[in-house]
C-alpha positions as a Markdown table, in Angstrom:
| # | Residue | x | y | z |
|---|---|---|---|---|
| 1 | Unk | -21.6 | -4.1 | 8.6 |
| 2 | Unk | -19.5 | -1.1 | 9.6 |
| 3 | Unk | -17.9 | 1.1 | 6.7 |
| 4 | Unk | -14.7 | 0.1 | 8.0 |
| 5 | Unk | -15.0 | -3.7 | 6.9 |
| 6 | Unk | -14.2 | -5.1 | 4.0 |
| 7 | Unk | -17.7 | -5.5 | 2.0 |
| 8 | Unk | -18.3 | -8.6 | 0.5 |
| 9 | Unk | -20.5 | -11.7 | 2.0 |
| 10 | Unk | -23.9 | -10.3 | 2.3 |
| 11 | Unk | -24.3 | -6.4 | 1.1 |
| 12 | Unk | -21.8 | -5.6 | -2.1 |
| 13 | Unk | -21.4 | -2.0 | -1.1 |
| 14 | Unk | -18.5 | -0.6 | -2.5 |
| 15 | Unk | -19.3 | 3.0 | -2.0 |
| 16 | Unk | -16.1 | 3.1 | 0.5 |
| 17 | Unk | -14.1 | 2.9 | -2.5 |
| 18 | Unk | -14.1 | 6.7 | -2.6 |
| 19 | Unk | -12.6 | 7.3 | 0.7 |
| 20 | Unk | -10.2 | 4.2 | 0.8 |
| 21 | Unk | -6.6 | 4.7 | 1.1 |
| 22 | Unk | -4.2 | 1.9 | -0.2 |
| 23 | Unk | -0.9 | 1.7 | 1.6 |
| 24 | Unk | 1.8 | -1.4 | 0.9 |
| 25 | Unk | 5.3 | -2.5 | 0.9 |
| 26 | Unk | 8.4 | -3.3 | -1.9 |
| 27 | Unk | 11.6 | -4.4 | -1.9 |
| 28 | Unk | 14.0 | -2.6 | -4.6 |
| 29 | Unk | 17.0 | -4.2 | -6.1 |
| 30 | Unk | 19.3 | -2.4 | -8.0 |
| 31 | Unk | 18.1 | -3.7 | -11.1 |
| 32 | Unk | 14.4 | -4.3 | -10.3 |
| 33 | Unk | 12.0 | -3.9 | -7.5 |
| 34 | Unk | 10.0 | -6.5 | -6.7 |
| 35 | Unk | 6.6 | -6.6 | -5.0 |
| 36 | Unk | 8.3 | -8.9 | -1.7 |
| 37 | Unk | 6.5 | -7.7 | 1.2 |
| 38 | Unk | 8.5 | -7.5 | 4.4 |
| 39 | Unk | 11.2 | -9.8 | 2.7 |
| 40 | Unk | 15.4 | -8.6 | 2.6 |
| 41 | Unk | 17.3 | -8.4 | -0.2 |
| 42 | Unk | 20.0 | -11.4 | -0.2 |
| 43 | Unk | 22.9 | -10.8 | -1.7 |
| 44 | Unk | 24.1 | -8.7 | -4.8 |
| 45 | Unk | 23.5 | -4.3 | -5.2 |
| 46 | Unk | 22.2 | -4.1 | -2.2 |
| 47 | Unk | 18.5 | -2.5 | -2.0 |
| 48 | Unk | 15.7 | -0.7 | -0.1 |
| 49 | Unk | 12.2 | -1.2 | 1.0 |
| 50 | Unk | 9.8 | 1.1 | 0.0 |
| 51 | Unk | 6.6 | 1.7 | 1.4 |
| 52 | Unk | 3.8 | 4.3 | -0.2 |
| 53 | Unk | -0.2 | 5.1 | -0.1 |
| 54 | Unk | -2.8 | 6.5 | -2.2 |
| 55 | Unk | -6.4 | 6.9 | -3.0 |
| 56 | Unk | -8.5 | 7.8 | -5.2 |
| 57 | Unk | -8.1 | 11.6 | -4.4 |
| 58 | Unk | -4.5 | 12.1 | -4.2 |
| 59 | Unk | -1.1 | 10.2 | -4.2 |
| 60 | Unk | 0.3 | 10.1 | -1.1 |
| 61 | Unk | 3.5 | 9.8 | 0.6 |
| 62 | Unk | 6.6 | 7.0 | -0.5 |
| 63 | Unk | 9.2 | 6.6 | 2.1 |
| 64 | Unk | 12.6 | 4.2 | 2.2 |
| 65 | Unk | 12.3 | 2.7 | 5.5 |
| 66 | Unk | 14.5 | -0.3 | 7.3 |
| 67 | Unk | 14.5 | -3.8 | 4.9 |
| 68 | Unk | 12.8 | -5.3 | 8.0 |
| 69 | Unk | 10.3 | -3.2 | 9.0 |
| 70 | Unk | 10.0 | -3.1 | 12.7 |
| 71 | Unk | 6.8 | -2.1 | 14.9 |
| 72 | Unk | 8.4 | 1.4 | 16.7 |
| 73 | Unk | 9.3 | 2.3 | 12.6 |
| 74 | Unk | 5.7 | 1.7 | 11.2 |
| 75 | Unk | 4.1 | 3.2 | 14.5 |
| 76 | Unk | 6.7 | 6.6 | 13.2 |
| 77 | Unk | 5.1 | 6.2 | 9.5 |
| 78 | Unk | 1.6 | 6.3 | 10.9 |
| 79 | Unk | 1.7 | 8.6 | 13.0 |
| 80 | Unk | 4.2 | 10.6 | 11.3 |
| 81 | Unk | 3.0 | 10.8 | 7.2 |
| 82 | Unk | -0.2 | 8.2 | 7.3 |
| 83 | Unk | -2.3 | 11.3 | 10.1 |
| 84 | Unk | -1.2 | 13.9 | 7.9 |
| 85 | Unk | -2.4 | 12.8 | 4.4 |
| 86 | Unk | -5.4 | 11.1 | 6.1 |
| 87 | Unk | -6.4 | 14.9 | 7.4 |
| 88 | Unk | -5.0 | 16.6 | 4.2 |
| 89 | Unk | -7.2 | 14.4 | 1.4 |
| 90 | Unk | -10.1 | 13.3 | 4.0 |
| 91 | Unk | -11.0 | 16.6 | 6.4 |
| 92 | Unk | -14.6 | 15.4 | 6.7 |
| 93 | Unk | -12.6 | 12.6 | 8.8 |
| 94 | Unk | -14.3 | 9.7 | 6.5 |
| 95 | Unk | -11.4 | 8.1 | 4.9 |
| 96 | Unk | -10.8 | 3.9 | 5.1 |
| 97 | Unk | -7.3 | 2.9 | 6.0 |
| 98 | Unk | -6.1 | -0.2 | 4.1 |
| 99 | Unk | -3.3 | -2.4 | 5.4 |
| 100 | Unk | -2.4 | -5.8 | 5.1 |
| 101 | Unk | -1.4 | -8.4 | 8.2 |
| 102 | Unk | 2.1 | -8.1 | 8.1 |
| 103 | Unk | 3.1 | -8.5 | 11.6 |
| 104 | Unk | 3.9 | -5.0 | 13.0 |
| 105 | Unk | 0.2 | -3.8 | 11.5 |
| 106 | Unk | -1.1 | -6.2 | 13.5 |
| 107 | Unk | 1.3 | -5.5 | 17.0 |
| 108 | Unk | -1.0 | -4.6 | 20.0 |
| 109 | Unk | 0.5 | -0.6 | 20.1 |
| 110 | Unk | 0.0 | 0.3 | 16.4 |
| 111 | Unk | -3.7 | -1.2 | 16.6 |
| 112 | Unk | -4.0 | 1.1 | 19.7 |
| 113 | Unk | -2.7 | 3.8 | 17.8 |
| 114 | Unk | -5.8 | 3.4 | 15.3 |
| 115 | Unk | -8.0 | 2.9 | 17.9 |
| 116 | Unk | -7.1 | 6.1 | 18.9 |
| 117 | Unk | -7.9 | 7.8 | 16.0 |
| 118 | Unk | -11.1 | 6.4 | 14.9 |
| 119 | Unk | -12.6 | 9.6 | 15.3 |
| 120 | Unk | -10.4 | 11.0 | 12.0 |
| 121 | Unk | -10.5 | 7.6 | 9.9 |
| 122 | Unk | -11.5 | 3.9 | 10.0 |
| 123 | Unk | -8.5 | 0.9 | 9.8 |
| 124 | Unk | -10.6 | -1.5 | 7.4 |
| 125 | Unk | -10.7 | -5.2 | 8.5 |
| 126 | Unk | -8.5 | -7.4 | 5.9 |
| 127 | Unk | -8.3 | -10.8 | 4.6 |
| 128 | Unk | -5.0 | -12.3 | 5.5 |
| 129 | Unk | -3.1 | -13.4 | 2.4 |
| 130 | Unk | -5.2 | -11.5 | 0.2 |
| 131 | Unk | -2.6 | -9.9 | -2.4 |
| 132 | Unk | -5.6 | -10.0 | -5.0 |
| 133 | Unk | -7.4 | -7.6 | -3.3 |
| 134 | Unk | -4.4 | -4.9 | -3.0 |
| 135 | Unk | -4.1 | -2.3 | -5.8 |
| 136 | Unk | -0.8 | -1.8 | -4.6 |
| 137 | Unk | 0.9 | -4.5 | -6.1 |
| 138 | Unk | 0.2 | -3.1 | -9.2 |
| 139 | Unk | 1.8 | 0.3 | -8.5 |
| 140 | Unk | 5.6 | -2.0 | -7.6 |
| 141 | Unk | 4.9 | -4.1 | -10.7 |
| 142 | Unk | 4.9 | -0.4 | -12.7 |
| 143 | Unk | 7.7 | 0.5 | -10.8 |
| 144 | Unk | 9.7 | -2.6 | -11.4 |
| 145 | Unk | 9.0 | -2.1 | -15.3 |
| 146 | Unk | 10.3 | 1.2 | -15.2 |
| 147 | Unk | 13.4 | 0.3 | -13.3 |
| 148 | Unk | 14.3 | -2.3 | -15.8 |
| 149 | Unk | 13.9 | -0.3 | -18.9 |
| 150 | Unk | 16.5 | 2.5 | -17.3 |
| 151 | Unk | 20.1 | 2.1 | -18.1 |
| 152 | Unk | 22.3 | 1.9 | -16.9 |
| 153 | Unk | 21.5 | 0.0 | -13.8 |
| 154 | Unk | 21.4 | 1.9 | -10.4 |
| 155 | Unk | 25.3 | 1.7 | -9.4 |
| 156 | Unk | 24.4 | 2.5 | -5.7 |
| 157 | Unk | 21.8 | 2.8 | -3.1 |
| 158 | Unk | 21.4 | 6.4 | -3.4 |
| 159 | Unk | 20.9 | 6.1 | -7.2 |
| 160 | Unk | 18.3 | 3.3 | -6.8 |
| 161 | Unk | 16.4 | 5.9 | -4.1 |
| 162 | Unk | 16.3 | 8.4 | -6.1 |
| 163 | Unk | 15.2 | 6.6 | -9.4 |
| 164 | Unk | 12.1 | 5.0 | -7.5 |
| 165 | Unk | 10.9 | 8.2 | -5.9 |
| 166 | Unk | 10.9 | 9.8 | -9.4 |
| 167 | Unk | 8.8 | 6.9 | -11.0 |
| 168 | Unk | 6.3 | 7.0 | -7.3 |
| 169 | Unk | 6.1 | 11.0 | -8.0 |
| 170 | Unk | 5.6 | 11.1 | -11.9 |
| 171 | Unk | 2.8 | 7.9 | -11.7 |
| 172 | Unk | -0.6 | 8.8 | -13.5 |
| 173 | Unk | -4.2 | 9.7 | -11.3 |
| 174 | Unk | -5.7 | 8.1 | -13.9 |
| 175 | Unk | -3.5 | 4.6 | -12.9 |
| 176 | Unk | -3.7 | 4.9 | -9.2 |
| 177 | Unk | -7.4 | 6.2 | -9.5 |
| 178 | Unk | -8.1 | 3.4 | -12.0 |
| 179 | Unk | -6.6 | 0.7 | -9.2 |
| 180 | Unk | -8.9 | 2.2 | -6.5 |
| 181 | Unk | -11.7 | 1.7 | -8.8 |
| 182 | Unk | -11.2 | -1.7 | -9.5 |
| 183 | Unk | -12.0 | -2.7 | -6.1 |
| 184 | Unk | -15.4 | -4.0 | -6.8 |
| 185 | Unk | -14.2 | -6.5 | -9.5 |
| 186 | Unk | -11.3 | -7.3 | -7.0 |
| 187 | Unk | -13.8 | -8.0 | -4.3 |
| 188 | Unk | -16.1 | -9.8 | -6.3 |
| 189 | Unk | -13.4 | -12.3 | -8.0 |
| 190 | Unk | -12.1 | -13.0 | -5.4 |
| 191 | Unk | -15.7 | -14.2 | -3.8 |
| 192 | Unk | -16.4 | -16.4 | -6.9 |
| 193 | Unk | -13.2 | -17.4 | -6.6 |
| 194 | Unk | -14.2 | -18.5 | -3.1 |
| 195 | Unk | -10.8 | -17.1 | -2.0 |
| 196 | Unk | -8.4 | -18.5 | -4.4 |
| 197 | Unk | -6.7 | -17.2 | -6.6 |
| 198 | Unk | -7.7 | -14.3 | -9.4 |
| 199 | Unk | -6.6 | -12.8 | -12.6 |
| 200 | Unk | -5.4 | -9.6 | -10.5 |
């Protein structure tokens, strides 16, 4: 098993924990954000789609991106913010790469792009609906709860931004470092579980 993969079947080994990087998507409403991976927002305020990393070492980058995010926009964000956090928090060039299979992670020029770069960092395999496993869920849930407890509501856009950027920037390490460490109970629910679904 390669430390890129997702441990689990044979060997529990869950010392990539420490060099894992969580990375996901939400979409914000002006009165909530919601964890809707790759969705648009209807009808109503409007919104924006957010998408952020972290690990255990350091928060990383959020950025507001395009509600449908598209493969030349993700192949920016990786190249762009994803190889500079990945050299900044892992310079021994050991750091794990999490994404899920949304469609442009999966397109055949982003994949080359990691490919490229396996001598800085490894892209760890995934499940494919595996929303358990992602600690990142948790981080949009605490945003969401935030955003509802602020009045008034976000009257614009801009507003909305700027509110969610200041909750993603003023998050605990002890939360985020607390979801990266939760990985081994993830992983193993989800395998007695036998892939359904989990308290997380």
């Amino acid at each position: 098993m390669s430390g890129s993969e997702l441990p689990g079947r044979m060997n529990l080994d869950f010392s990539f924990i420490t060099s894992m990087v969580v990375s996901g998507y939400a979409v914000c409403q002006a009165n909530s954000c919601s964890p809707l991976v790759q969705q648009v927002i209807q009808a109503g305020g409007g919104g924006i789609m957010l998408w952020g990393t972290f690990s255990l070492a350091a928060l990383g980058p959020v950025l507001v991106v395009e509600q449908t995010m598209k493969v030349a926009n993700y192949l920016n964000i990786i190249a762009d913010q994803l190889h500079l956090y990945m050299t900044f928090v892992f310079p021994t060039r050991n750091g794990i790469f999490q994404q899920d299979d949304a469609p442009c992670h999966k397109a055949r020029i982003v994949l080359e792009w990691f490919k490229e770069h396996t001598d800085e960092f490894h892209l760890m395999s995934w499940p494919p609906n595996s929303p358990d496993l992602n600690p990142m869920e948790h981080i949009w849930d605490v945003t969401e709860r935030q955003l509802k407890t602020q009045t008034p509501p976000c009257p614009n856009i801009s507003n909305l931004r700027d509110r969610c950027l200041d909750i993603w920037y003023n998050l605990s390490p002890v939360m985020y470092q607390k979801l990266v460490a939760s990985m081994p109970r993830r992983v193993a629910a989800v395998l007695k579980a036998k892939g359904g679904a989990t308290r997380y």
